[in-house]
C-alpha positions, 0 to 999 in steps of 0.5 A, a space after each residue: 525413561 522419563 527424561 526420553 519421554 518428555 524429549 518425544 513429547 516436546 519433539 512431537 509438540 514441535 512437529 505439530 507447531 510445524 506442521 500448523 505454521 502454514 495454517 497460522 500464516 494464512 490466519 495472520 493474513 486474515 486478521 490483518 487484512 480484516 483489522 486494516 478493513 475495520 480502521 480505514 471503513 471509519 478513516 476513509 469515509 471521514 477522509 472522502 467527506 472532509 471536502 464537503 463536511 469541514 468548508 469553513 476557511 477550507 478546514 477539511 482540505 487544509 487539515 489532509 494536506 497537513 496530514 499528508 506532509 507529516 506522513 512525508 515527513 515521518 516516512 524517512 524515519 519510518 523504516 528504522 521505527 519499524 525495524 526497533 518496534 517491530 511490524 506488529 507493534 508499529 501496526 498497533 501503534 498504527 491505529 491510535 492516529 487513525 481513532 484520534 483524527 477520527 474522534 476529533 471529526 465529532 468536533 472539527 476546529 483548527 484545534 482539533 483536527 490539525 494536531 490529530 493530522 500531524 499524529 496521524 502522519 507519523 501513525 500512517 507512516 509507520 503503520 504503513 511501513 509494518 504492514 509492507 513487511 508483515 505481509 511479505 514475511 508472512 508470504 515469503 514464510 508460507 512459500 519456504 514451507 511449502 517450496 512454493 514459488 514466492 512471487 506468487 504467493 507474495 501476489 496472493 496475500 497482497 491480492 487478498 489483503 487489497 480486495 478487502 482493504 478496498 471494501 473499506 470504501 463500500 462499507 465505509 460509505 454505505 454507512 454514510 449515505 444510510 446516516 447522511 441520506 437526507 443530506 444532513 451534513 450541517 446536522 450535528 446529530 447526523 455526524 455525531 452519530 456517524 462519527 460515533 459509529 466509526 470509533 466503535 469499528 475502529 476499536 474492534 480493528 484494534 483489538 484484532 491488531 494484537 491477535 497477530 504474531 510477531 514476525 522478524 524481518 530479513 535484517 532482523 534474522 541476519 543480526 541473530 544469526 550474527 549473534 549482534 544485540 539488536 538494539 545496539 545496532 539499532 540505536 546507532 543506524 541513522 547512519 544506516 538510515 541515510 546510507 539507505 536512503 542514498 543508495 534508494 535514490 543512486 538505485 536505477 529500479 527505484 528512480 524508475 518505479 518512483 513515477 508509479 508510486 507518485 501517480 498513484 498517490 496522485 490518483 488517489 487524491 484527486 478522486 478524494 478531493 476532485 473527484 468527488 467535488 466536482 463531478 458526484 456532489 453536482 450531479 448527484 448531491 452530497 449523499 451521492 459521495 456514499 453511492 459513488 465512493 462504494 462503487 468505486 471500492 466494490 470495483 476496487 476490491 475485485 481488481 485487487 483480488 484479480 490482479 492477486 491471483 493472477 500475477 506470477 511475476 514480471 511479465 504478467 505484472 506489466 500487463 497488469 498495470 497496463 490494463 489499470 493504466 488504460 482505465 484511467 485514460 478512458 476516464 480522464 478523457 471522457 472528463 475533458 471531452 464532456 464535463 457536462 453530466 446529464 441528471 437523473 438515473 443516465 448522470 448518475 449511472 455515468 458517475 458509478 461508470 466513471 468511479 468504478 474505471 478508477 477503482 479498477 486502477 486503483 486496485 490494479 496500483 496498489 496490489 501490484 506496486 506492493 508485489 513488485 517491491 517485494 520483488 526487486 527490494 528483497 533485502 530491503 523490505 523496509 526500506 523500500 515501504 517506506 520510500 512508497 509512502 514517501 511518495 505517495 504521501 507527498 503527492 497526496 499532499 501537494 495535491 490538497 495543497 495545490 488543488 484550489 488554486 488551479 482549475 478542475 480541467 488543468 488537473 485533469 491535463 495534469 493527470 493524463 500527461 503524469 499517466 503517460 510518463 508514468 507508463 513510459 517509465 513503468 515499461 523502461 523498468 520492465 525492459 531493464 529488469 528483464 534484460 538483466 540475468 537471474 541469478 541462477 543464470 549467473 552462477 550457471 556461467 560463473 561455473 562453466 567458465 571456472 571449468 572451461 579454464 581449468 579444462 584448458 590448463 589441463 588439456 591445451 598445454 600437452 598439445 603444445 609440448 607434442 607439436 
C-alpha cells in the first residue's frame, strides 16, 4: 500500500509539473527578456556615446569596430560553444563581456578598452547565439503543449522579448541625459558615476541569467534519443561545424536573406556612429544623444511588440518588412534632400521625428529576422543564429572601420542603394519559399500517387485480358 501511495504521489507531482510548464515557459521568457534589458541599458548607452565621449585619436570608435570584428570572428565557432555549454550557460557567460567593457569605460585607454572589445566579441557572439535558440525552444515548447501554432507563438515571444530589449535605449539614455545634461562629458566625475551606475544594472541582469531553466536544443534531444554521450559528439564536430557552414552558404534561403542580416547590421551602425554624430550633436548638443537615442528606443520597442503579435507567418512577415523598409526610405531621403536642420524646438522635434522612423525599422528588423529564421532553419537553430550574428557583426564593423574616411552623404547613398537590393532580394525569398509545397502537400501527393498505382495494378489488367 505504501509502495502505490508513493507511485500516486509522484504521478500527481508530475501532472502537476505538467500542468505548471506552460506557466514556467512564459516565465523563462520574462526573465530573459528582463535580464537582456538590464545588461544592454548599460551597454548601449555606453556604445551610443563611444563616438562622442573616447575622440582622442578615435579611441571610441576604433575600439567598437575592433569589438565588432572579434564578434565576426567568434560567431563561426559560436553555434558549436552553445551546443557543448548549453544556451543557458553561454547566456551567463554572456554577461561578463558586457560588465567588463563597460567597467573599462570608467578609464577609457588603448589598455583598457581594446582588450574588453576583443572579450566582448567572443561574450556578444556567444550570448547571441543562446538567446536565438532559448527563446525559440522555449516557444516551440509552449506551442506543443498547448497545440498552438508555432509560427505564431515564435512571433509572440520575439515580439515580447524585442519590445523590452528596445527599452534599453530609452532607459539607457534617460540615465544619460539626467547625469550628463549639463553636457559634462569631459567631467570625470560625471562619467564615473554614470559608469558606476550601469555596472550596478548589469549586476542585477546577471543575476536574474541564472533564474532560467535549462533547455535543450533539437540536435541535443536527437543525441538523447540516439542514446550517444553528447560530449563525445561534440568534441569531434569541427567537422560538423564546417559541413554546416558549407551547407549554410550552398543553402538558397540563406544566401537570400543574408542581404537582410547585412542591412540591418548596417542600419544599426550607422545610427550609433552617423547618426547621432552628424545630425543630433549639431542640432541639439551631446546630452541631445539621450533625448534622441530614447526616441528611438520607445519607437523601437512598440514596433517590436506590433510586429510580434501580428506576425502569423510568411505572408504577413513581408508585409511587415515592407512597411519598416518604407520608414527607413523616408528617412534617408529627407537626410539627402536637407541636411540642413533648423534650431530650437522645430530642429529638434525633426530629429525625434527622424530617430523614431529608424526605431520603427529597427524593431521591425530585428523581431521578424529572428522569427523567419526560427521558420525556415528549424533543424538548425544554432546554426542559423549564429550566421545572423556573423553578418550583422561584420557590418557593423566595417561600418566604424570605413565611416571616417568617407563622407556622411555617401553613406547615406550607400544606405538607400543596400536598402533597395536588400528589399529586392527579401521578396525573391518570399516568392521561392511560397512557391515551394508544404510538407503536408507533399505527403498528401506522395500518397495519392502510391494509390493510384497500386489501383491501376489491380483494375487496368483484367480489362486487358477481357478485350
Amino acid at each position: 500500500m505504501e509502495t502505490t501511495k508513493c507511485v500516486i504521489i509522484s504521478s500527481n507531482k508530475e501532472s502537476q509539473l505538467e500542468l505548471q510548464l506552460p506557466k514556467n515557459h512564459t516565465r523563462d521568457v520574462h526573465i530573459l527578456s528582463l535580464a537582456f534589458l538590464l545588461i544592454f541599458l548599460a551597454y548601449g548607452a555606453a556604445q551610443n556615446l563611444q563616438s562622442t565621449l573616447n575622440t582622442e585619436e578615435n579611441l571610441g570608435t576604433t575600439s567598437l569596430g575592433i569589438l565588432y570584428l572579434s564578434f565576426t570572428f567568434f560567431s563561426v565557432f559560436a553555434s558549436l560553444v552553445v551546443r557543448i555549454l548549453g544556451s543557458k550557460n553561454a547566456l551567463i557567460i554572456g554577461t561578463s563581456g558586457y560588465w567588463f567593457y563597460v567597467a573599462a569605460n570608467l578609464k577609457p585607454s588603448w589598455y583598457t578598452l581594446v582588450p574588453a572589445s576583443l572579450y566582448l566579441g567572443f561574450c556578444a557572439s556567444i550570448i547571441w547565439v543562446g538567446q536565438g535558440t532559448y527563446l525559440t525552444s522555449t516557444a516551440r515548447s509552449y506551442a506543443a503543449d498547448n497545440n498552438l501554432h508555432e509560427g505564431a507563438i515564435i512571433g509572440d515571444f520575439n515580439g515580447e522579448f524585442w519590445a523590452l530589449f528596445a527599452l534599453h535605449q530609452v532607459i539607457g539614455n534617460l540615465i544619460t541625459f539626467a547625469l550628463l545634461r549639463n553636457n559634462q562629458v569631459g567631467s570625470i566625475k560625471g562619467t564615473t558615476l554614470l559608469f558606476v551606475v550601469f555596472l550596478s544594472v548589469m549586476t542585477f541582469g546577471a543575476i536574474l541569467m541564472c533564474f532560467l531553466r535549462k533547455r535543450s536544443s533539437n540536435k541535443t534531444r536527437e543525441y538523447k534519443n540516439l542514446g550517444t554521450d553528447i560530449d563525445a559528439s561534440e568534441s569531434s564536430s569541427l567537422k560538423s561545424l564546417c559541413r554546416s557552414l558549407k551547407s549554410s552558404f550552398s543553402d538558397a534561403n540563406m544566401l537570400l536573406i543574408i542581404p537582410l542580416i547585412a542591412y540591418s547590421g548596417l542600419q544599426a551602425a550607422f545610427v550609433w556612429a552617423e547618426f547621432t554624430k552628424y545630425v543630433v550633436t549639431p542640432a541639439i548638443g551631446v546630452s541631445g544623444v539621450g533625448i534622441a537615442m530614447a526616441a528611438y528606443g520607445a519607437f523601437d520597442g512598440i514596433c517590436s511588440l506590433t510586429a510580434g503579435r501580428l506576425t502569423s507567418g510568411l505572408k504577413s512577415i513581408t508585409l511587415i518588412v515592407s512597411v519598416g523598409a518604407f520608414g527607413q526610405a523616408i528617412v534617408l531621403i529627407l537626410l539627402l534632400l536637407d541636411f540642413s536642420i533648423a534650431k530650437g524646438l522645430l530642429g529638434t522635434s525633426y530629429i525625434i521625428f527622424m530617430a523614431a522612423l529608424l526605431g520603427v525599422g529597427d524593431g521591425i528588423l530585428a523581431t521578424q529576422l529572428s522569427v523567419l529564421l526560427a521558420i525556415l532553419f528549424k533543424h538548425d537553430t544554432e546554426g542559423a543564429f549564429a550566421q545572423l550574428k556573423i553578418w550583422q557583426s561584420a557590418t557593423i564593423a566595417m561600418v566604424f572601420f570605413l565611416a571616417p574616411h568617407i563622407s556622411f552623404q555617401t553613406f547615406v547613398v550607400i544606405m538607400l542603394v543596400s536598402l533597395c537590393l536588400t528589399l529586392c532580394s527579401f521578396l525573391w525569398l518570399t516568392i521561392k519559399v511560397g512557391k515551394t509545397p508544404s510538407s503536408s502537400t507533399v505527403v498528401f501527393a506522395v500518397c495519392f500517387i502510391l494509390s493510384r498505382r497500386r489501383f491501376v495494378k489491380r483494375k487496368w489488367p483484367k480489362k486487358l485480358k477481357r478485350d
